[in-house]
N, C-alpha and C positions, 0 to 999 in steps of 0.2 A: 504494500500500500504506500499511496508516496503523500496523501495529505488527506489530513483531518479537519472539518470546516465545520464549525459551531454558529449555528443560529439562535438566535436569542428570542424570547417572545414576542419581543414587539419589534421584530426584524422577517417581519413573513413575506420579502420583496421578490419576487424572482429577477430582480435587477441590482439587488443586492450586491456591493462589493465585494463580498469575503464568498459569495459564489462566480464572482465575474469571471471567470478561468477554470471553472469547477473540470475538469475532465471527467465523464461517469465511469470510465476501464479501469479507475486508479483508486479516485475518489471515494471519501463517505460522509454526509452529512449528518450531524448531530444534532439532537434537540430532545430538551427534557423538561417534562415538569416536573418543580421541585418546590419544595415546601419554603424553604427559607425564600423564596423570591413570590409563595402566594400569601403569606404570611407576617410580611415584615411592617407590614398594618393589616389591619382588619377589613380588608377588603372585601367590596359589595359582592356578594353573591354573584349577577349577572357582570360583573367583570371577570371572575374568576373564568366563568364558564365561557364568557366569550372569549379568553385569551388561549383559553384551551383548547377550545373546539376551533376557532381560527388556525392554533399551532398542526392540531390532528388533519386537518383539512390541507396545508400547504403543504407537511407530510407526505399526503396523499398525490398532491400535485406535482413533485418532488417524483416522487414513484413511479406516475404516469411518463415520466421523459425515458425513463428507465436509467434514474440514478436512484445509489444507495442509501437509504435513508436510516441507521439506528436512533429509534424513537425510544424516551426509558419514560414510560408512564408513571404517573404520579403511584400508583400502588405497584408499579412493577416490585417484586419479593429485594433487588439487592438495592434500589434506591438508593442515593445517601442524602439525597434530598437539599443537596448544594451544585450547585454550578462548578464548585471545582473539584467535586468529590467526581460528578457523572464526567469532566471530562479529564480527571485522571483515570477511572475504571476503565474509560474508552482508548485511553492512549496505552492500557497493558493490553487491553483485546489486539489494537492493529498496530502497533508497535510504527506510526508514522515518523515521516522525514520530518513531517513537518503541521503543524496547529495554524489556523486561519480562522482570524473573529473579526469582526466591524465592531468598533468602537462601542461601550456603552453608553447607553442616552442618559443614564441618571450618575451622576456625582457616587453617590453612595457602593454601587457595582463598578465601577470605574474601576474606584480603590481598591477593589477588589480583586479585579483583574490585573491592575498592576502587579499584585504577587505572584501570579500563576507562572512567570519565564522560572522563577528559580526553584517551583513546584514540577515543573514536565522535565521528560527525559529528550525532550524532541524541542525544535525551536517552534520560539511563536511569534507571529505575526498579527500585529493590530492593525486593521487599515477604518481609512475615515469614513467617517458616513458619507456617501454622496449623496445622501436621499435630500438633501436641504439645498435650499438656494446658494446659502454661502456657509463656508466652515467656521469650525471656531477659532481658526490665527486670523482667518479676514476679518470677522466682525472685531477682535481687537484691535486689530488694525485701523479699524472705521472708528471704534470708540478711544486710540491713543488721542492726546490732547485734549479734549472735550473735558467743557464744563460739565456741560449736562451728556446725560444719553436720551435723548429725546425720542421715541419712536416715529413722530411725524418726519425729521429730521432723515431718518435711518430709512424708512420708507420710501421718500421723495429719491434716496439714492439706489433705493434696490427696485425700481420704475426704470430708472434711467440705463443702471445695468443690465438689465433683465429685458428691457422694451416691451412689456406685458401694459397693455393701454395707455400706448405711446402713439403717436404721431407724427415720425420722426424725431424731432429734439423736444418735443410739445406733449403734454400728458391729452389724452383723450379730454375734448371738451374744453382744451383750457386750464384745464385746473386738475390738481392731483388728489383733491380731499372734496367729497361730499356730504360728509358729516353732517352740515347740517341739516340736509333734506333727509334725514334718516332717522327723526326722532318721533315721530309721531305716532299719538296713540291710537291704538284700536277703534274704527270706526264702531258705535252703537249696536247693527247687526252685523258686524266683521262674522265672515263665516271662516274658518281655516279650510285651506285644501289639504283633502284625504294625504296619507303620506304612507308612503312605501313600508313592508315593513315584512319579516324575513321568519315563513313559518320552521321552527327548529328540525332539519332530519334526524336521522337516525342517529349518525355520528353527535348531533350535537345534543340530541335529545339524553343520549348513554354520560355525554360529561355532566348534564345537567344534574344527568341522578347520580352520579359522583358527587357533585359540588353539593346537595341537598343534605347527602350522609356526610361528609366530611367537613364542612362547613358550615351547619345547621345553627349554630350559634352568630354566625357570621349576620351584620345588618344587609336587607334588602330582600324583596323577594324576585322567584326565579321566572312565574310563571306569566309575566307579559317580556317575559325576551323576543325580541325582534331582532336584534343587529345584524349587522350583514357578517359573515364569517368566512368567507369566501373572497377571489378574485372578484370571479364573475357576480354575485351579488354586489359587492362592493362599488363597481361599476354599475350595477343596474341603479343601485342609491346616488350615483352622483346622475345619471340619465334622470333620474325622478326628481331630483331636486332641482335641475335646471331647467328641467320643460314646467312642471307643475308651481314650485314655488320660488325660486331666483327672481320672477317679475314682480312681484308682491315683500320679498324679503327687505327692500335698503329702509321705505318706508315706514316700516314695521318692525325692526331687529329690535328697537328699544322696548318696546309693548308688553306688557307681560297679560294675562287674562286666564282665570281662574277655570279650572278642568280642560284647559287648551294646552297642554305641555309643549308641542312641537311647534303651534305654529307655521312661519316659514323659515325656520331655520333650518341649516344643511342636514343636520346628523351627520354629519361626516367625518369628525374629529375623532370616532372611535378606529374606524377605518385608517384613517390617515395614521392616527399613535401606531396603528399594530400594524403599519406597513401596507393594506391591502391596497392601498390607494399612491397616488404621490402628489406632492403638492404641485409640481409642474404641471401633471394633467388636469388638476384641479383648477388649477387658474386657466387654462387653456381653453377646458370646457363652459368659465363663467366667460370668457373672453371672447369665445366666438359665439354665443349668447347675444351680446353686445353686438357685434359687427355684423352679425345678419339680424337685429334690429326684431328681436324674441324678448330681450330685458332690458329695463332701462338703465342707462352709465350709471347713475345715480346707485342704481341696487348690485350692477355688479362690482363698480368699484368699492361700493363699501363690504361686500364682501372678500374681493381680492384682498381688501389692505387686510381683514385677521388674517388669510394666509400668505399671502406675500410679507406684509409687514407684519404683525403683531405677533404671531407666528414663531416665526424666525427672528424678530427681538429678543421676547424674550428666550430664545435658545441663547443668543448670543448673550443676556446680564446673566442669565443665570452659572454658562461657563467662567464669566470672564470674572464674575465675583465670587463662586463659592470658593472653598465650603463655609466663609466667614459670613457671606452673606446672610448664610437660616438663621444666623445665633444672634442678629441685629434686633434690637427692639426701642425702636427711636423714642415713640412715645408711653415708655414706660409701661406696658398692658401686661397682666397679672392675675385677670379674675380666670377661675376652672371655666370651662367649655357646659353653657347647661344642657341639663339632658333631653330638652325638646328639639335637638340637634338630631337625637337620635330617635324621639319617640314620635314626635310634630304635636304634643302633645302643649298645646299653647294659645290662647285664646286670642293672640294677634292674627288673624284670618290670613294673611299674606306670605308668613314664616309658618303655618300651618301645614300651608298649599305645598312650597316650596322644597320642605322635609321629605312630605307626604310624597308628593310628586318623586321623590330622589327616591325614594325607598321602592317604588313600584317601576319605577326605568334605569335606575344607576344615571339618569338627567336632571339638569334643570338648564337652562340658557342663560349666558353672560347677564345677562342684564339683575335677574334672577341669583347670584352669582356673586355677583360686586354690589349691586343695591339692595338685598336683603337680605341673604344668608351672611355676607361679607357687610354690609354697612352696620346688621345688628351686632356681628361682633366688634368693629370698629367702634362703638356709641359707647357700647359696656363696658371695653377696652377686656376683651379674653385676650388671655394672653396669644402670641401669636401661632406657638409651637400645636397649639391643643388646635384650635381651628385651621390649621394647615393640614396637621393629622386627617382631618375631618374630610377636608374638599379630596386630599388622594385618597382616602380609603370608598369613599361612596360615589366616585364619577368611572363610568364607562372610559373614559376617557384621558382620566387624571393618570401624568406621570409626573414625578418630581422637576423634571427640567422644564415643564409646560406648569403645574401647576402651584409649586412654591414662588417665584416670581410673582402672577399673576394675584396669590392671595398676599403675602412677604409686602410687595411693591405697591399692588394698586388697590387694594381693599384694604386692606391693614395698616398703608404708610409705613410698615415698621421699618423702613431704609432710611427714613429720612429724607425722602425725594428724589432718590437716586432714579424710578423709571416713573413717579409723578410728581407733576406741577404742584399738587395738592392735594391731603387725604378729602376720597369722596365721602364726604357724611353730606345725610340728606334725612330734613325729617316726613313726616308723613305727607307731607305736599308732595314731593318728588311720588310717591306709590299711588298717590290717587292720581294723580297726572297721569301717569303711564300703565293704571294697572283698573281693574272693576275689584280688587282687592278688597276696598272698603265698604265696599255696600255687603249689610250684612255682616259684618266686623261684628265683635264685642264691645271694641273701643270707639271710640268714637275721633275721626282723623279732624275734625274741626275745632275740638278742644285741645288747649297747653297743657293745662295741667289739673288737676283731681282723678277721682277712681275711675272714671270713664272716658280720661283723656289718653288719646295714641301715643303707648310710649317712647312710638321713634321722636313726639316733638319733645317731651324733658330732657331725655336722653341726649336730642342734637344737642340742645342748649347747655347742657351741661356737660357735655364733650367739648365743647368747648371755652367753656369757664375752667374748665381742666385742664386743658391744652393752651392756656392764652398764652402761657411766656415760651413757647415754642411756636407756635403759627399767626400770631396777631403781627408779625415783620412779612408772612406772606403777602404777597400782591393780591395774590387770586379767593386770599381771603379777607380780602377788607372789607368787602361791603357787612358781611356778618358783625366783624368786631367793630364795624362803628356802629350797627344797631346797640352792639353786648355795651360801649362804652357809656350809654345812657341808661342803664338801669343800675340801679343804688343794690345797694350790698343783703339788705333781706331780698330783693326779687332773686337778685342769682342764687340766694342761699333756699327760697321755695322750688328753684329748678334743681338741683342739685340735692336737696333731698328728694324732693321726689322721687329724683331718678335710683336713689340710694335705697329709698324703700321699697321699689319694683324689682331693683337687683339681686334686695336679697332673700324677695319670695323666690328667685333660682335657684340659689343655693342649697 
């Protein structure tokens, strides 16, 4: 045997570097699932199974060319239920020249693999992801000098590299950002369109009732799995999402609306983590959308930029700064994580839905995301660690390189500004604006303060009486603190109880 070539879970490409040269006469490809990589949070149920039955199915695909594939199931009898346990057992089976892997995507197995050359008998090879637009010496490259790391910044220059809704030197329309045509709420009778959705086979069906018995403790349930797990399904999800909901998406992405989980959002980012998709085709397919005149610039640029830009920023902060970056915690946040995180057991109707919702898809949508599951912890200030815990264990989706950033940076602040302008806190205006959340609520979104007032509005207020000697020198938050600078010292002291006696009914 002349090479051994390790795939990793979220590495299921057949364009894959560390198979780019596979020869099948010689070769053998590995892949295992292993406990310490399903386990290193409590991961949602329908992640588990989709990462599994996705791995069983490329597997399978892998076999069909007529290469070799040793697969070690999560119960195969000698498991060792490590990554470097299964690819040393493998390297005494085929006694190769040589080990071949693609970089890991998360900081934490990085480290890991780093020790592996002076654990093998045989050399090893780490080659780069090329699945990304740009690597990670380029974007440090991009971000040497820089004040800021801006993502619009970073953006405008991965358009121009890229020429993805270009116009020769000229961004499509004139302009690179349409943001602001992209915030608007759900019209009254908004209907969502139907959305694709992936009845489990046999294969996936048998990991399912794996993950049920071994996992059974685990949050979320199994039985509205849809994800695509496949190539071919994974494509048919991005074909459904750009004919059916891409024309309707830019104006709408902010929206949220209660027993409507999907929306027009892509679902695609499951896909995309575990490799079945690539962001290139991805943007390709919302791009010629656009130019045969199917979606408007508006809706597909504002989707190109989370995968063109937003994307692939944060790949690039979350390289360029760990592993100091997680341990950051600017604005001091300390309180435990409460348990309506895990139960939805909470009479704010909006964090309700939210929970509820994640529990029954491993989903919810950015907006969903950074303005409620993420703004409620920003208010309360939990600490950062416990709700970062929280977003990767229970998202379809979530992996450390995508999802600590995202929570770390833009929902929590806890960088200090390093990938925002400003922490987003928002009180119950921002939900009623964007959401039918409130109707029907316990609380009531129109009152500050007493037993029936919404506790996102004490909370805002008092998040920032808490925060004044760190954010009242922001620009982008003044207009707040010139209101906060005209109330005398008992108003701030009725917001700020308040919010102290709502906290510690969580407790």
């Amino acid at each position: 045997m002349k090479t051994l070539r390790l795939v990793l879970g979220d590495q299921l490409s057949r364009g894959l570097s560390s198979l780019a040269d596979l020869d099948p006469r010689s070769d053998v490809v590995l892949m295992a699932e292993v406990m310490e990589e399903a386990s290193y949070v409590r991961h949602h149920r329908q992640k588990i199974a989709l990462t599994f039955a996705a791995m069983r199915h490329f597997a399978d695909a892998l076999r069909a060319e007529g290469i070799a594939v040793d697969y070690v199931t999560l119960e195969a009898p000698q498991n060792s239920h490590s990554l470097a346990g299964e690819l040393a057992r493998a390297v005494q089976r085929y006694h190769p020249e040589r080990v071949i892997v693609t970089e890991a995507g998360e900081w934490r197995l990085d480290a890991i693999m780093r020790t592996w050359p002076a654990q093998l008998s045989c050399a090893l090879e780490i080659r780069s992801d090329d699945r990304f637009f740009i690597t990670r010496a380029d974007f440090a490259l991009w971000a040497k000098g820089r004040s800021t790391l801006r993502m619009e910044h970073f953006y405008q220059e991965m358009r121009r590299r890229t020429g993805i809704l270009m116009d020769g030197s000229k961004p499509a329309g004139g302009r690179f950002n349409f943001d602001t045509e992209n915030r608007k709420p759900l019209p009254r009778n908004f209907s969502p369109p139907p959305r694709l959705r992936f009845e489990p086979d046999s294969i996936t069906r048998s990991v399912m009732a794996l993950v049920a018995s071994r996992f059974a403790a685990n949050f979320g349930e199994l039985e509205e799995f849809g994800w695509p797990v496949t190539r071919a399904e994974a494509l048919a999800a991005l074909s459904d999402f750009v004919t059916i909901a891409l024309p309707l998406f830019g104006e709408y992405q902010d929206a949220m609306a209660m027993g409507a989980p999907f929306l027009c959002h892509s679902l695609l980012a499951p896909a995309l983590n575990l490799g079945l998709l690539t962001a290139r085709e991805v943007c390709a397919a919302a791009e010629d959308a656009y130019r045969k005149e199917h979606a408007p610039l508006a809706a597909v640029e504002g989707f190109i930029r989370q995968v063109l830009g937003w994307r692939e920023y944060v790949r690039g902060v979350y390289w360029l700064k760990m592993p100091h970056y997680a341990t950051s915690n600017a604005l001091g946040a300390t309180r435990p994580l409460p348990a309506f995180y895990w139960t939805a057991t909470t009479r704010m109707r909006c964090l309700a839905e939210a929970v509820e919702q994640t529990r029954k898809h491993a989903y919810s949508h950015h907006i969903q995301r950074l303005m409620v599951t993420g703004n409620f912890a920003l208010l309360a200030g939990i600490a950062p660690a416990e709700i970062e815990d929280w977003y990767l264990a229970v998202y379809a989706d979530a992996y450390d390189w995508v999802e600590l950033p995202n929570t770390h940076g833009m929902a929590l602040y806890a960088d200090g500004g390093i990938m925002a302008s400003k922490p987003y806190a928002a009180s119950g205006a921002y939900i009623r604006r964007m959401s039918n959340a409130c109707m029907g609520c316990h609380y009531d979104v129109s009152k500050k303060l007493g037993e029936e007032a919404c506790p996102f509005n004490y909370l805002y207020w008092a998040f920032l009486i808490r925060n004044e000697d760190l954010l009242k020198k922001n620009p982008r938050m003044a207009m707040p603190y010139r209101n906060l600078a005209s109330w005398n010292a008992a108003k701030k002291k009725s917001y700020t109880d308040a919010a102290e006696r709502f906290l510690e009914t969580l407790a």
